[in-house]
C-alpha positions as a Markdown table, in Angstrom:
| # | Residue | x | y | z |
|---|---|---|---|---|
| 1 | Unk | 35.0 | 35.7 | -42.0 |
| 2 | Unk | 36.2 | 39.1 | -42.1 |
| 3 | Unk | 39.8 | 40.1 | -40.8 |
| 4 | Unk | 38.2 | 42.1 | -38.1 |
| 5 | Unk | 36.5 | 39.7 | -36.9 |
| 6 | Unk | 38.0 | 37.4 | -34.2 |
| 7 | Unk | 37.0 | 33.9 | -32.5 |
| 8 | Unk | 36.3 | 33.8 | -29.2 |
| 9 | Unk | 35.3 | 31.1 | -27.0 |
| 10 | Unk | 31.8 | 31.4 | -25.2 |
| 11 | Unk | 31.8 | 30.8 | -22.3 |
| 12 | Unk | 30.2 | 28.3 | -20.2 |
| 13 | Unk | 26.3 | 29.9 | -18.5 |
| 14 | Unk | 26.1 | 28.8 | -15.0 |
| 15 | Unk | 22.4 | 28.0 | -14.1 |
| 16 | Unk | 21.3 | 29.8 | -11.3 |
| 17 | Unk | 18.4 | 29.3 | -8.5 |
| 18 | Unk | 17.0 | 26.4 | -9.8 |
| 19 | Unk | 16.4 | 23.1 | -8.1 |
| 20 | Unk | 18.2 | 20.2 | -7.8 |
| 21 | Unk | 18.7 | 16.9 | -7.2 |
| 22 | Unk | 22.2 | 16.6 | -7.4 |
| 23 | Unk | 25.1 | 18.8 | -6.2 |
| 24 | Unk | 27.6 | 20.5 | -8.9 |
| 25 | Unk | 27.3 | 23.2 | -11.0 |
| 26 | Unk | 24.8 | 23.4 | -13.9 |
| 27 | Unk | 25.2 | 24.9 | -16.7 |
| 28 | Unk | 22.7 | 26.1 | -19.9 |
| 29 | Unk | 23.5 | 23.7 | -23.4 |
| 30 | Unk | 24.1 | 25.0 | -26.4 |
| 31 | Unk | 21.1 | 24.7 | -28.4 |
| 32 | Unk | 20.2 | 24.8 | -32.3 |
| 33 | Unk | 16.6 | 25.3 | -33.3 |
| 34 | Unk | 15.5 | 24.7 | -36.9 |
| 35 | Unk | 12.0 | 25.2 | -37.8 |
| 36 | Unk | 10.0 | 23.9 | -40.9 |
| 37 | Unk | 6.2 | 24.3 | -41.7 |
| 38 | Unk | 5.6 | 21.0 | -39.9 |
| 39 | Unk | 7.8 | 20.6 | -36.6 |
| 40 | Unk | 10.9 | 22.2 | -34.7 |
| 41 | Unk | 14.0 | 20.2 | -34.0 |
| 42 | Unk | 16.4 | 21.4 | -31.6 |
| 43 | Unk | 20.3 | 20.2 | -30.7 |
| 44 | Unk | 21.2 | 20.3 | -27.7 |
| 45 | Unk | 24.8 | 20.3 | -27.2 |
| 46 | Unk | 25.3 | 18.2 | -23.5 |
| 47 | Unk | 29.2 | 16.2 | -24.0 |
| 48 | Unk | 29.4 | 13.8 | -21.3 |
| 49 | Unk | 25.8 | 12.7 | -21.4 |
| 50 | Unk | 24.5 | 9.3 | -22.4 |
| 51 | Unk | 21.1 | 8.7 | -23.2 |
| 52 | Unk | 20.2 | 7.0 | -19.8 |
| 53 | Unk | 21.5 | 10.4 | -18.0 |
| 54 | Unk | 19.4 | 12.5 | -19.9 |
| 55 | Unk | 15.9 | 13.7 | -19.1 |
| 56 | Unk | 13.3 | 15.3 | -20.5 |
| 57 | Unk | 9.9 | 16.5 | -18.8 |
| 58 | Unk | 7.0 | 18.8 | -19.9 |
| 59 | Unk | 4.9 | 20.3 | -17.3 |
| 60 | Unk | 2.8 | 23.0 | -18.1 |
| 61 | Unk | 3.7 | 23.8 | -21.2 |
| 62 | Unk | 7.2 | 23.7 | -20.1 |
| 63 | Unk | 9.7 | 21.7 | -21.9 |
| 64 | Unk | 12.7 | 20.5 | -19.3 |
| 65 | Unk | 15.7 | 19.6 | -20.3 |
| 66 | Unk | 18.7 | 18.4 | -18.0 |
| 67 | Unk | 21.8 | 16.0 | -18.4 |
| 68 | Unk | 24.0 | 14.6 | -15.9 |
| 69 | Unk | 28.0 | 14.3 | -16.3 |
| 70 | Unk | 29.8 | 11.6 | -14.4 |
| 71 | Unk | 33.1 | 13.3 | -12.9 |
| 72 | Unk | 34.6 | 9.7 | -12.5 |
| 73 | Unk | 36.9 | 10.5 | -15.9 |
| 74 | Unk | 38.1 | 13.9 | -14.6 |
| 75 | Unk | 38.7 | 12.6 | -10.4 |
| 76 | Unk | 42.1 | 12.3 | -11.1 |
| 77 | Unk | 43.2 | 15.2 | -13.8 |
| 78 | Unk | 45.4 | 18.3 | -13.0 |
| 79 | Unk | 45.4 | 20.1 | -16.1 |
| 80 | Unk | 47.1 | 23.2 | -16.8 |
| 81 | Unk | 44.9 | 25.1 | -18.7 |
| 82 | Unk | 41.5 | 24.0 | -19.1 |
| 83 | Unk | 38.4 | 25.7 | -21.0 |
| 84 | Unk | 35.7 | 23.1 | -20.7 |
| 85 | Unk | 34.1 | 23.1 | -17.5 |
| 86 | Unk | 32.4 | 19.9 | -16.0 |
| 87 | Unk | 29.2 | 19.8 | -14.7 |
| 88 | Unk | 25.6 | 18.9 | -15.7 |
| 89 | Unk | 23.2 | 20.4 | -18.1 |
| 90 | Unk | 20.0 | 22.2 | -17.7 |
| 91 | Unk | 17.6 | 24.2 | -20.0 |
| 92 | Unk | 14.2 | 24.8 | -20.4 |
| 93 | Unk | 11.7 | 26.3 | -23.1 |
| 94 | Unk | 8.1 | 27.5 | -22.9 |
| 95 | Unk | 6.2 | 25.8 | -25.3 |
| 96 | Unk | 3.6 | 27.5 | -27.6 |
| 97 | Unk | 0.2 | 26.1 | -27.8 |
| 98 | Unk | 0.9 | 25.3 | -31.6 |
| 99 | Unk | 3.0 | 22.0 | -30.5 |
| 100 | Unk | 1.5 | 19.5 | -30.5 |
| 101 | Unk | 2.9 | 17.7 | -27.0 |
| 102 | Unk | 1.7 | 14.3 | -27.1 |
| 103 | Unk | 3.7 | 13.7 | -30.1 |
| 104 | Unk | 7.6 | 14.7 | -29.1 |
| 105 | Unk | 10.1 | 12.5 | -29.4 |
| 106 | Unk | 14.0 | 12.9 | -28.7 |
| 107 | Unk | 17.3 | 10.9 | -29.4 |
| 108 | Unk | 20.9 | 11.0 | -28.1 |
| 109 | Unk | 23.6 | 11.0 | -30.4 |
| 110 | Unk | 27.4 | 11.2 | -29.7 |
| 111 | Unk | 26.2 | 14.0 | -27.0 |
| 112 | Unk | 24.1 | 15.4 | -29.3 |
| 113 | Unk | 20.2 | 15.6 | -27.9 |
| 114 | Unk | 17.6 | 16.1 | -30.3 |
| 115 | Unk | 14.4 | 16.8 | -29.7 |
| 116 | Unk | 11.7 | 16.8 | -32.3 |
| 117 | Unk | 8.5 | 18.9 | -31.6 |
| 118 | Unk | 6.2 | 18.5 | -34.1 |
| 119 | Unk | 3.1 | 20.8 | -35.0 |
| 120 | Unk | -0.4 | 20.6 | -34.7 |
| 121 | Unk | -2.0 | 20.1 | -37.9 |
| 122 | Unk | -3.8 | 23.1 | -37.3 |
| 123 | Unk | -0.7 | 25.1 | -37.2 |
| 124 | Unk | 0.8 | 23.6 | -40.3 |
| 125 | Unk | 0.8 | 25.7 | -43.0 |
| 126 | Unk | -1.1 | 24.2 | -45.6 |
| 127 | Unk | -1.7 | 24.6 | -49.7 |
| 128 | Unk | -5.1 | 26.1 | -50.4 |
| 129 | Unk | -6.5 | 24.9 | -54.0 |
| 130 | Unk | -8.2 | 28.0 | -56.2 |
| 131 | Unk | -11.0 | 27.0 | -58.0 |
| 132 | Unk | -11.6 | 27.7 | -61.6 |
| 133 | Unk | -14.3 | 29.7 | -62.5 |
């Protein structure tokens, strides 16, 4: 890090216009995405969320992501200061054709979504033997 450089907190994307089930504010996850030649993994940063609050749909190509945070912990606070923000979690991606959607699967981890989208073999990249002559 250089000394011009500061650290700043992000802050927190409301999600607007979209529809849902529950009332409370929404708000966009962080989210990592690493790529290798056979799959993308993404992290989805939702703290609060347990596996059985967390869904995940794809409809039309259209990967859905959305968490729910129960306020119950956070009824009764008055804090002076605060920078994290409670409410639930949504985020979606538009998936390329290359992803091969019968075979995601996804695990939560200490708030930590991750979602593994593999490849179609057809999009893996792929060693091709030269022949002697």
């Amino acid at each position: 890090m250089t000394p011009e450089q500061e650290i700043v907190a992000k802050e927190k994307q409301q999600v607007e216009g979209t529809e849902k089930t529950r009332p409370g504010r929404y708000y966009q996850p962080d989210v990592d995405i690493c790529e290798t030649d056979n799959k993308l993994t993404l992290w989805v940063d939702m703290p609060g969320v347990s596996e059985n609050d967390a869904n995940i749909t794809l409809k039309d190509g259209v990967l859905s992501i959305s968490g729910i945070v129960s306020p119950s912990p956070y009824e009764r606070l008055a804090p002076r200061y605060t920078e994290y923000n409670v409410g639930n979690y949504y985020r979606e991606f538009v998936l390329h054709e290359d992803i091969d959607d019968q075979a995601i699967t996804a695990r939560m981890r200490n708030g930590v979504l991750e979602v593994e989208l593999p490849k179609r073999l057809r999009a893996q990249a792929r060693r091709i033997p030269i022949a002697a002559s």
